[in-house]
Structures are given as C-alpha cells and as structure tokens.
N, C-alpha and C positions, 0 to 999 in steps of 0.2 A: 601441449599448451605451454607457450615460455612464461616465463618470468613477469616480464611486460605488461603480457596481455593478463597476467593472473592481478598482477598490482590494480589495475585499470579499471579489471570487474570488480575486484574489490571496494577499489573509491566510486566507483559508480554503485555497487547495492551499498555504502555506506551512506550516500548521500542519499538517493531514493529513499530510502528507511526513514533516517530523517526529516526528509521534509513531508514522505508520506503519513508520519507521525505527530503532526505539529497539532491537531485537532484531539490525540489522545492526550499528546502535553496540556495543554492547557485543561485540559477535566482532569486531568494527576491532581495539575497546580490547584486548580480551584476546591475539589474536593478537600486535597492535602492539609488546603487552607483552615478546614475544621475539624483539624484530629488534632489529638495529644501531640507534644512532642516525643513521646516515646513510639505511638504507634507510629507515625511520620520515619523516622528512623529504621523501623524494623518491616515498612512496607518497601523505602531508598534500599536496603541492604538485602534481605529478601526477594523481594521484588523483582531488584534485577537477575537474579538468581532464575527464578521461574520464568522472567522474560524471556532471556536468552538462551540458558541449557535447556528448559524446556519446554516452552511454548516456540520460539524461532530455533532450535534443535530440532525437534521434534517431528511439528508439523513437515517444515519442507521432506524429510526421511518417509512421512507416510503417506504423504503424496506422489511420491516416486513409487515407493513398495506399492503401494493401492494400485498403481497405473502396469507394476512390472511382478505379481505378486510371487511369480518362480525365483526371482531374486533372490528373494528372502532380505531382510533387513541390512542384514552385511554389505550383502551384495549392492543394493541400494543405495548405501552410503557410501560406498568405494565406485559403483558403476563408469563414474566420467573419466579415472583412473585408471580404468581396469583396463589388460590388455586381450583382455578375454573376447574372442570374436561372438562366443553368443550372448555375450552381456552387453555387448554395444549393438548388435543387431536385436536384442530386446528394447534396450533404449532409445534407436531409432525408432522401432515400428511404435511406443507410445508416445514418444513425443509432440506427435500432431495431434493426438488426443488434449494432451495435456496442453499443449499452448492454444491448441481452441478453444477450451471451455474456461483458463487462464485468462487469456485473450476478451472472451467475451466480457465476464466479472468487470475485468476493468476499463472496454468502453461504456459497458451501463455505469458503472462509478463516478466515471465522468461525465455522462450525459445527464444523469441524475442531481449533480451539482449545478451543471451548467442552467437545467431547466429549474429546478426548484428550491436548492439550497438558498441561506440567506448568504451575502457574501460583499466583499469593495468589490466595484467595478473598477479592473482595468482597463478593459474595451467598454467602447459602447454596446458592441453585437451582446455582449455577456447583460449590460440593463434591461435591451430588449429583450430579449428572448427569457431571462427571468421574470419580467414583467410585464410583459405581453403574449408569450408563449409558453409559459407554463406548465398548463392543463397538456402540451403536447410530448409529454417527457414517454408517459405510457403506450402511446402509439407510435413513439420513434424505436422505443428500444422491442416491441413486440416486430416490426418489419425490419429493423436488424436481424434479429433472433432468424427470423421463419427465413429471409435472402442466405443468413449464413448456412442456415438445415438448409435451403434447397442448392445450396453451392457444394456443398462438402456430402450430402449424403447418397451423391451418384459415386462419386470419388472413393471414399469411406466412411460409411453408416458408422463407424465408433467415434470420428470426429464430431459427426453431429450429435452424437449423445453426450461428447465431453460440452460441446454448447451447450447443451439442455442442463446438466451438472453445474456449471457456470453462470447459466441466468440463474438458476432456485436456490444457489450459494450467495449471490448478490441480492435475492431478494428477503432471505434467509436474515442474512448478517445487517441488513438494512434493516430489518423489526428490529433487531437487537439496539443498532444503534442510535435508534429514535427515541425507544425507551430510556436508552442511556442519556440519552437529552433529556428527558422529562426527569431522570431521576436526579441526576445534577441540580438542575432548578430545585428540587424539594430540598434538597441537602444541604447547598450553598442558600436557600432560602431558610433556614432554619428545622425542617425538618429530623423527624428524631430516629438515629441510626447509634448503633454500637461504632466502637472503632474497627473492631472484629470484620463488622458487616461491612465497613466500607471496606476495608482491606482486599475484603473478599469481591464486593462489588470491583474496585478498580483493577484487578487482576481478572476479571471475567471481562472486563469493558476492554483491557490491555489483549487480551486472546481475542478478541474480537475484529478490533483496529491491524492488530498483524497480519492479517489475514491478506490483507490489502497489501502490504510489503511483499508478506511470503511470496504471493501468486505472482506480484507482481518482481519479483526476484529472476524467476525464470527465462525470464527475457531476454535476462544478461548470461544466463549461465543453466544449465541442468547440473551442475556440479553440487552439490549436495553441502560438501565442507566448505565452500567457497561461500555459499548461500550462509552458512550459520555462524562464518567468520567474520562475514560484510552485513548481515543484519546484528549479528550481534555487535558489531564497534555502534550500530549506528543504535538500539536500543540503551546504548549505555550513555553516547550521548544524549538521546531524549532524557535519558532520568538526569543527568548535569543537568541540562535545561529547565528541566522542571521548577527542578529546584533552585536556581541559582540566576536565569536569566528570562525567564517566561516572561516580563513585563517587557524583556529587551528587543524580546523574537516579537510579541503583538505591536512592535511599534512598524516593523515593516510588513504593509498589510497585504501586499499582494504576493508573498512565500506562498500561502496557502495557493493563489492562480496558479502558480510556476509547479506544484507540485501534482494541480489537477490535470496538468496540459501534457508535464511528463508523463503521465498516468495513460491520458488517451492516447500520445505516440507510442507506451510500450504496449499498452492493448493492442492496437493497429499491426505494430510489426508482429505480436504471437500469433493474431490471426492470419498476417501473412507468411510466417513459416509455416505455419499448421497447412499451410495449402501449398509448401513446396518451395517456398520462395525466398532465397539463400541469405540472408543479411549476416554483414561481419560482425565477429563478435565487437569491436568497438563501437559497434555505431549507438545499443542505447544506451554505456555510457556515455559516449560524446553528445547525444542530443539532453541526456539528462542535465550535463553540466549546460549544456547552452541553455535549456529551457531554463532552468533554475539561476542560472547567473541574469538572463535578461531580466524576471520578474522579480530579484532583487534590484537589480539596476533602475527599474521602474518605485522601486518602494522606497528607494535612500532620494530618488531626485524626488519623487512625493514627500518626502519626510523634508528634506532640505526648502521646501517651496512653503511648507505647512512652518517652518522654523521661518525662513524669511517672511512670512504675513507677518506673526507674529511679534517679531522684531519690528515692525514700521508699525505696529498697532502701540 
C-alpha cells in the first residue's frame, strides 16, 4: 500500500466520519446545552478520549478478531500489514463475511431514512416516497435481506449469516437510537438528569452513532490502524464542531442527504465485494468526496437563494 493511496483513505474515513456524525453532533450540542460548565468540559476532554482510543479503537480491532478469531488481537491489528501468508489468506476468507453483513447495516440505514426519517428535501423522489411511501421501508429492507440470503448462500452460507448479523445490528442500534431521540426531547425539554447521567448518556448515544462510521469504514480499508487514525481525526473534529460551529453546520441543510447517499454507495460496493467483485481502493473515497461536495453545493446555493429572498424582503 503507497503513500498515496494510504493519505486518500485516510481523508476519505475522515470525512465519512464526519458527516456520518453530524446527527450525534447535534444531540452532543443540544444536550451539552444543559450541563455545567465543568461537566461540559470534562465530557469535550474525556470524551474525546473514550471516543477515539476506545470506542473507534476498539470496536473496528474486534470486528476483525471476531471475523478472524486465530489471529488473536495482535494479529488483527497488524493483519493488512502483515506479510504473513496465512494472515492474509485468513483475512481474505472473512472479508466477504464481514463486508456483507457491513454492507447490509448500511443499506437499511439508508433506506430507513429515505423512507421514514424526518429530513430537507433535496429531491423531490426523497418528499415522495417519505410521504407517500413510508409504511414501505419494512417490506423493502425484508426482500433485500432474503435476495441477498438467496444470492450468497449457494456461494457461501457464512456470507449469508454475516447478512443476518447485519440486519439485527441495524435493527438493534435503531431502538437504541430512537430512544435517544426521545430522551434528548426530555432533557432539552427540561427534564431532570444529573450531569453524571448525561455524560454517561452521551457517551452511550456516542458508541451507538460509531457504529455507523466503524462498519461503514470498511469499505475504504480492512486496515485496522488506518481505520482508527481516519475516524479518529474525524471524531475529533465532530467534538470542535460541537462545540464551536454546530449552529454553523445546521445551516447547510442538506450535509445530512450527502452523508446518507454516501452511506448507500458504500453499503452497495461492501455488498459487492462481499460477492467477489473487485472495486479500487479509491473509488469510495472519491465517491465520498463527490457525494459530499455535491450536497454541500446544493446547501450554500439553498442558503444563498434563502439570503437573497430575504434581502428583497
């Protein structure tokens, strides 16, 4: 792996990260809003501590070890490095596990927004089918699920099982995240929490939300250190953000689109490796930058058109 190419995945899982996190930013920001300024402090400095050494450390190492468990931990985290021919012939045979049921997570994540999250519309397809097809989010992602089991479990039955790992992780970290909406509203409504509890709340809300990074990291790299170098820049800029420009990032409203859309092409290409089928490793940072540059592009000329009404008004 050159130079290059290592820079490139890097700015590609830093920006993923990012914008895959703009939805925990703002519940940081809003909770953060009603704490002390000491606990506020000690969650910014802390916080990013357990974000990055160990919840984005972490996790991606025991997703690997779980998928390769003769590894062993080491081995795991040096694997994409390693020159070792049965450490790379381990890491091949699970890698179609792992970007299937990867893969899966993150088309339901996006079809789940597309169909029933609240959201701007960019497209119009995105009003319809929020508001006229709604009700159909459960029946899309159930005939996903059972075409990708009957695609892959002639092929290899442990593909299919990493799918099935993949939908119940998505539907899993989906209760959690709903909750986390509900409990947001209490707290930012006045509801009565310690600082303690929140702390601990947005660090459980924060493991929750990476999840979505981590899996979705893969895409770009099975590299392990690579993975924990390019989420971690990019959780550190979410916490700057938080704290510093969250009024700035809500004003271009369609990041969030750009980050769902990236989400579906890199679920798209996991499940297309996972079935054999070779993509270079630049292509999902390059679609990542494209997607994400367009649906900024769309939110500064939305903002600039919202700034000119206003001036003739």
């Amino acid at each position: 792996m050159g130079i290059n190419e290592i820079i490139v995945i890097v700015l590609g899982l830093t920006l993923f990260e990012v914008i895959s996190s703009i939805d925990n930013a703002v519940v940081n920001a809003d909770v953060l809003s009603t704490m002390s300024a000491k606990a506020r402090r000690w969650f910014l400095f802390y916080g990013i501590i357990i974000a990055v050494f160990v919840v984005r450390g972490l996790l991606p190492l025991l997703i690997v070890y779980f998928t390769n468990t003769n590894l062993g931990l080491w081995g795991a985290l040096t694997a994409t490095f390693s020159s070792d021919p049965m450490i790379k012939d381990a890491i091949e045979a699970s890698k179609p596990i792992l970007l299937g049921g990867g893969g899966l997570y993150l088309v339901f994540l996006f079809l789940h927004w597309l169909f029933t999250e609240k959201k701007d519309y960019a497209f119009f397809i995105e009003r319809h089918v929020h508001q006229k097809l709604y009700f159909w989010f459960y029946a899309a992602a159930s005939i996903i699920l059972l075409a990708f089991v009957w695609a892959t479990i002639k092929i290899n039955p442990m593909i299919a099982l990493g799918a099935v790992i993949g939908s119940s992780a998505f539907f899993i970290t989906s209760g959690f995240k709903n909750n986390a909406e509900e409990k947001e509203k209490e707290l930012t409504g006045g509801g009565r929490m310690s600082d303690i509890a929140k702390i601990l709340y947005l660090e459980l809300i924060d493991t929750t939300f990476s999840i979505d990074g981590v899996l979705g990291a893969f895409a770009f790299t099975l590299s392990v250190p690579l993975i924990i170098i390019g989420n971690g820049i990019g959780a550190f800029v979410v916490r700057y953000v938080t704290v510093k420009g969250i009024n700035t990032i809500k004003k271009y409203r369609y990041l969030k689109n750009g980050a769902m859309y990236s989400i579906a092409s890199l679920g798209a290409i996991m499940m297309a490796e996972s079935l054999s089928v070779h993509v270079q490793s630049f292509v999902p940072p390059l679609i990542t930058f494209i997607v994400v540059g367009l649906f900024f592009w769309l939110s500064v000329k939305e903002l600039k058109m919202h700034k000119t009404g206003k001036d003739k008004v």
